[in-house]
C-alpha atoms as a printed R data frame, in Angstrom:
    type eleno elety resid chain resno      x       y       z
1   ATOM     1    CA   UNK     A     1 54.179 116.630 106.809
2   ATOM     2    CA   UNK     A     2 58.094 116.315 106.547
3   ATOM     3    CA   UNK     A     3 59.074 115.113 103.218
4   ATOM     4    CA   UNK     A     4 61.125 112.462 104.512
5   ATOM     5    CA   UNK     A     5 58.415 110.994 106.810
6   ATOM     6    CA   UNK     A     6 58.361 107.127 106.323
7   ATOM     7    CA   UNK     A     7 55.269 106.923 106.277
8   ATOM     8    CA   UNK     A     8 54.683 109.424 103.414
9   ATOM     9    CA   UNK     A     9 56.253 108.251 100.124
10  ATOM    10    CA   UNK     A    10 56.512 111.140  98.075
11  ATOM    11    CA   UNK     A    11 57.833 110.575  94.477
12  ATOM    12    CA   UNK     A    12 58.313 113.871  92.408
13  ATOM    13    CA   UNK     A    13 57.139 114.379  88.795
14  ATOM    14    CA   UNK     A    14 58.381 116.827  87.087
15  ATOM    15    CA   UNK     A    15 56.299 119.214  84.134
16  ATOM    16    CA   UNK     A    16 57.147 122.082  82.226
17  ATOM    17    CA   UNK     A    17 61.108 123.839  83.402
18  ATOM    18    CA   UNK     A    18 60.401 124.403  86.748
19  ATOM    19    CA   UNK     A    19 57.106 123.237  88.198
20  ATOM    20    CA   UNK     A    20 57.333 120.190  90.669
21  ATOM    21    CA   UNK     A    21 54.283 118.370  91.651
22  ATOM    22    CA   UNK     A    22 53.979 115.351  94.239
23  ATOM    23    CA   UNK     A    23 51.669 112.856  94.453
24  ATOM    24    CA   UNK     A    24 51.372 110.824  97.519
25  ATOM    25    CA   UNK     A    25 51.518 107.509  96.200
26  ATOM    26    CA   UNK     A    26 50.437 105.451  99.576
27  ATOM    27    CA   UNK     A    27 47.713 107.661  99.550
28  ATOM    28    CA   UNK     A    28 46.621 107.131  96.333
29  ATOM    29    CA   UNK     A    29 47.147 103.370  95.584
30  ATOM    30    CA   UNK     A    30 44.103 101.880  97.952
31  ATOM    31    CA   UNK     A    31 41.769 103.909  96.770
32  ATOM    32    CA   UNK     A    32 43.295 103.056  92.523
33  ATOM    33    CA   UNK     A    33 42.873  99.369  93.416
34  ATOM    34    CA   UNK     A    34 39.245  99.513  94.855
35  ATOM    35    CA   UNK     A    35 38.166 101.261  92.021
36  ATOM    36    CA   UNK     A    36 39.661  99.302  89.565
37  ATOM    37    CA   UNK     A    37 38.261  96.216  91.604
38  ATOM    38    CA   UNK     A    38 34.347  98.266  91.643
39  ATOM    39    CA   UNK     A    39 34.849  99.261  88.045
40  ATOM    40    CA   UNK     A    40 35.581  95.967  86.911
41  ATOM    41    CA   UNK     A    41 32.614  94.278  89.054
42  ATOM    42    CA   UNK     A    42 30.241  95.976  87.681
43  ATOM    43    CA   UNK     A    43 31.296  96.410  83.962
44  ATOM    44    CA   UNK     A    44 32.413  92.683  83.768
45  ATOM    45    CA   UNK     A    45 29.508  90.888  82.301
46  ATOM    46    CA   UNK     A    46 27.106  93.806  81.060
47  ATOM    47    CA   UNK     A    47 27.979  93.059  77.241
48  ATOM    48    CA   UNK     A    48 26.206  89.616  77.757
49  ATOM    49    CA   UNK     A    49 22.563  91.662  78.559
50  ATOM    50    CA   UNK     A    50 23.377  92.553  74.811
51  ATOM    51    CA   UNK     A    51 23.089  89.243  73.906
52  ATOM    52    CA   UNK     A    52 20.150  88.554  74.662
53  ATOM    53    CA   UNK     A    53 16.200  89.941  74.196
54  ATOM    54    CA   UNK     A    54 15.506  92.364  76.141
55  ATOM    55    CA   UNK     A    55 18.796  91.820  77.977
56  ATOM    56    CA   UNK     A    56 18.651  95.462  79.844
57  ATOM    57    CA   UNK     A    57 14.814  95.352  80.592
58  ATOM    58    CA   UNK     A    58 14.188  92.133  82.777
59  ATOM    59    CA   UNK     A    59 12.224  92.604  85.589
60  ATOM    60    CA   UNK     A    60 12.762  91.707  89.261
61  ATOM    61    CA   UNK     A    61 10.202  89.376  90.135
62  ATOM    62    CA   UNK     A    62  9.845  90.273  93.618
63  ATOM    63    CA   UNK     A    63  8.722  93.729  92.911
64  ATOM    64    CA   UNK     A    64  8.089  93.829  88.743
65  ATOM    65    CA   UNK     A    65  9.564  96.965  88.533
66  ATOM    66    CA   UNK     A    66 12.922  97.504  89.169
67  ATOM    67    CA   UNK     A    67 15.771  96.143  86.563
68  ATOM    68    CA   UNK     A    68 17.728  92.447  86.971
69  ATOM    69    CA   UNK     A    69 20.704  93.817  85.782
70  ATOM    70    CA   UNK     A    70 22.162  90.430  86.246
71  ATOM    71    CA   UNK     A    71 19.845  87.813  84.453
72  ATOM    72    CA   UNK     A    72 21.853  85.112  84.194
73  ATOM    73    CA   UNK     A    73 22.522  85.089  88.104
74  ATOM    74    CA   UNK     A    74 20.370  84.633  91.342
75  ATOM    75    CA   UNK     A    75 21.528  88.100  92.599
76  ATOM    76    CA   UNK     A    76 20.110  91.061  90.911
77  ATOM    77    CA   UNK     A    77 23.185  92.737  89.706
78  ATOM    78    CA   UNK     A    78 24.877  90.102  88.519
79  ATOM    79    CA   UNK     A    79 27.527  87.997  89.666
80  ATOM    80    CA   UNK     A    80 27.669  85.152  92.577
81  ATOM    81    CA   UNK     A    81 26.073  81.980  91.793
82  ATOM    82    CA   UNK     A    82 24.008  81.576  88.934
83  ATOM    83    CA   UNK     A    83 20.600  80.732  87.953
84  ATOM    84    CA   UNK     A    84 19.603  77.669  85.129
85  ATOM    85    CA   UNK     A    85 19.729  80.543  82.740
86  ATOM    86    CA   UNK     A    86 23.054  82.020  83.370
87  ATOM    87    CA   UNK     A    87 24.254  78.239  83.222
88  ATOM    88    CA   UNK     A    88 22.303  77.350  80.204
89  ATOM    89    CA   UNK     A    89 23.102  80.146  78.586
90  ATOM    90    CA   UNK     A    90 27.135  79.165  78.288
91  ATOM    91    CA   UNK     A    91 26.644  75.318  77.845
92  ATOM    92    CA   UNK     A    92 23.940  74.997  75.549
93  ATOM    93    CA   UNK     A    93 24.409  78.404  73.277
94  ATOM    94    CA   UNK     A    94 28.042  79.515  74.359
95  ATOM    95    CA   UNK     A    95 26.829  83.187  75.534
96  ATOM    96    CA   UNK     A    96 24.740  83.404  71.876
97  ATOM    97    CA   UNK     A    97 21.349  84.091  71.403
98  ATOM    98    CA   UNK     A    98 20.608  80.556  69.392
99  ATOM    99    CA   UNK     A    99 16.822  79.387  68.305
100 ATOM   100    CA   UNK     A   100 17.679  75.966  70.341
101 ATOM   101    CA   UNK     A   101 18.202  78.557  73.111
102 ATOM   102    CA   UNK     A   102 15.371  80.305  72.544
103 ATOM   103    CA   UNK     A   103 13.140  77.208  72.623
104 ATOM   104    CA   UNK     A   104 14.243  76.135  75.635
105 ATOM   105    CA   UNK     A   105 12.979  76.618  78.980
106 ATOM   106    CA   UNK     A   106 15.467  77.351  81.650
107 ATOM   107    CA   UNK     A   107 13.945  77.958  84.676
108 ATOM   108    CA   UNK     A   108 10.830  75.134  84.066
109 ATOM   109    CA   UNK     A   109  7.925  77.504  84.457
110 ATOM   110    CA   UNK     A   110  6.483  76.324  81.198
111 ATOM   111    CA   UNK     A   111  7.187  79.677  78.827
112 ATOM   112    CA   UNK     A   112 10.669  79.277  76.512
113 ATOM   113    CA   UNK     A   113 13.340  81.743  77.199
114 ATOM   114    CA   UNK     A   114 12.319  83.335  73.978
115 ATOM   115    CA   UNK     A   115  8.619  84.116  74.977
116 ATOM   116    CA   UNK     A   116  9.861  85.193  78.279
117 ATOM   117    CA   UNK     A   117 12.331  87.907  76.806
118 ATOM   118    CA   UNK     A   118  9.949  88.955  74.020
119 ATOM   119    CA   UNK     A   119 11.209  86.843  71.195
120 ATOM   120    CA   UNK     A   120  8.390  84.147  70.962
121 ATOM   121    CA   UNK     A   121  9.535  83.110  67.135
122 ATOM   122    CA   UNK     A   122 13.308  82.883  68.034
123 ATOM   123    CA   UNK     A   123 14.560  85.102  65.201
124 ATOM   124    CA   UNK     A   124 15.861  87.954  67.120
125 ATOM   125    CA   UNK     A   125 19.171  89.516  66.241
126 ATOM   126    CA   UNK     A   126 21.387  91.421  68.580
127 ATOM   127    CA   UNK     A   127 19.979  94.919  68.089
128 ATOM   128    CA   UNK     A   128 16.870  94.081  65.996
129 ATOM   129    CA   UNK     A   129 13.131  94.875  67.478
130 ATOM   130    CA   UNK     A   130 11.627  92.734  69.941
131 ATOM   131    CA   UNK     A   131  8.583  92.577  71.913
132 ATOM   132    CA   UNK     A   132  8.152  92.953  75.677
133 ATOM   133    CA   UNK     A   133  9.242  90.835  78.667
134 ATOM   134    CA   UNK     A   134  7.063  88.898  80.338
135 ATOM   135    CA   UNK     A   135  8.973  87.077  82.626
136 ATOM   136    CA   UNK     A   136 12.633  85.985  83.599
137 ATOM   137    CA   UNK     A   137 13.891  83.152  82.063
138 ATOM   138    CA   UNK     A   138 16.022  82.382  85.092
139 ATOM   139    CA   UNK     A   139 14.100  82.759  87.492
140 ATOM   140    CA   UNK     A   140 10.330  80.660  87.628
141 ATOM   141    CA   UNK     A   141  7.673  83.101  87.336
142 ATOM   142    CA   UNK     A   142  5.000  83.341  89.316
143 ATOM   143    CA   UNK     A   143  6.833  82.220  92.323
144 ATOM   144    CA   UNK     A   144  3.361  81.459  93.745
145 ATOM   145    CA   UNK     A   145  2.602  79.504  91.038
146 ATOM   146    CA   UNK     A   146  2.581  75.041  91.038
147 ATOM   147    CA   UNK     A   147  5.067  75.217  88.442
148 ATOM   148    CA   UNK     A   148  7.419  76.961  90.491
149 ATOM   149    CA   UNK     A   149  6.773  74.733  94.164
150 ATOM   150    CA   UNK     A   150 10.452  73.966  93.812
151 ATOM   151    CA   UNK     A   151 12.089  76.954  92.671
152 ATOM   152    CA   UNK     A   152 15.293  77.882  94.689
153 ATOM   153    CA   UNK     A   153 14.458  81.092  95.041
154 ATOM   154    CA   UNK     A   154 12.281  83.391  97.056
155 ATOM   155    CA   UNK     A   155 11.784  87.155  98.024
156 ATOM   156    CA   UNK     A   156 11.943  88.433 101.344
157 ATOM   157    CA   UNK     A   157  9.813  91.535 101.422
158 ATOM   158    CA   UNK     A   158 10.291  92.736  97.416
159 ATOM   159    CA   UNK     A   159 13.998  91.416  97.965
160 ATOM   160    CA   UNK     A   160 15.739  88.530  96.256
161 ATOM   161    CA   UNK     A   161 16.449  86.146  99.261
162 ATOM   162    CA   UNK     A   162 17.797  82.700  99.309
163 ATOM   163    CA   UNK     A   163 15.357  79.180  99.846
């Protein structure tokens, strides 16, 4: 490729006395960005599983073994629309793990967030012990179930699919 291509923008950086490199900075800049973008997706609301029981070990409901990464959201990995917990979770206890919180129920399947995330007395502290899930507060468990006739949520073959 000719250095002075247009459609190559080459911009020198110099190192040491006599070494040149180039860098190929339309080259380079797409794939920066959609990392970045990726990076930041992904990483973006992870410190709020931290808040919470159990944040990191909250079963998908369609298949009870695979991780809801996102639990305060309808899609698996988090982000997109969320679910009565994700929503609950900022107006009532301002992303903190509060006993009010706790108490509550959140997705109306008749357990508290608390007993559903393994902290039935509500006195969990980020990082403290706490005993094992046994549902998803956000999403109402068993979908099967009377309780959860109107839930706005369904699978679709182990897979989190719209209602």
């Amino acid at each position: 490729t000719n250095a002075h291509d247009l459609n190559q923008r080459e911009y020198k950086i110099r190192s040491g006395i006599s070494s040149t490199r180039y860098i190929t900075i339309s080259k380079m800049l797409p794939e920066s960005i959609v990392l970045l973008v990726v990076v930041g997706t992904a990483w973006g609301y992870q410190h709020l599983q931290d808040n919470i029981p159990n944040g990191h070990n909250v079963l998908n409901p369609c298949d009870n073994k695979s991780a809801w990464g996102g639990v305060g959201h309808l899609n698996s990995a988090g982000g997109g629309p969320r679910n009565q917990f994700g929503h609950d979770f900022e107006h009532m206890a301002n992303f903190v793990w509060t006993a009010a919180f706790c108490k509550h129920d959140s997705d109306g399947d008749g357990r508290s967030n608390g007993e559903e995330l393994g902290d039935s007395n509500c006195d969990w502290v980020v990082g403290g012990p706490v005993d094992p899930v046994v549902g998803h507060p956000g999403i109402c468990t068993p979908l099967d179930s009377d309780a959860c006739a109107n839930e706005p949520f369904a699978c679709d073959g182990g897979v989190p699919a719209g209602r």
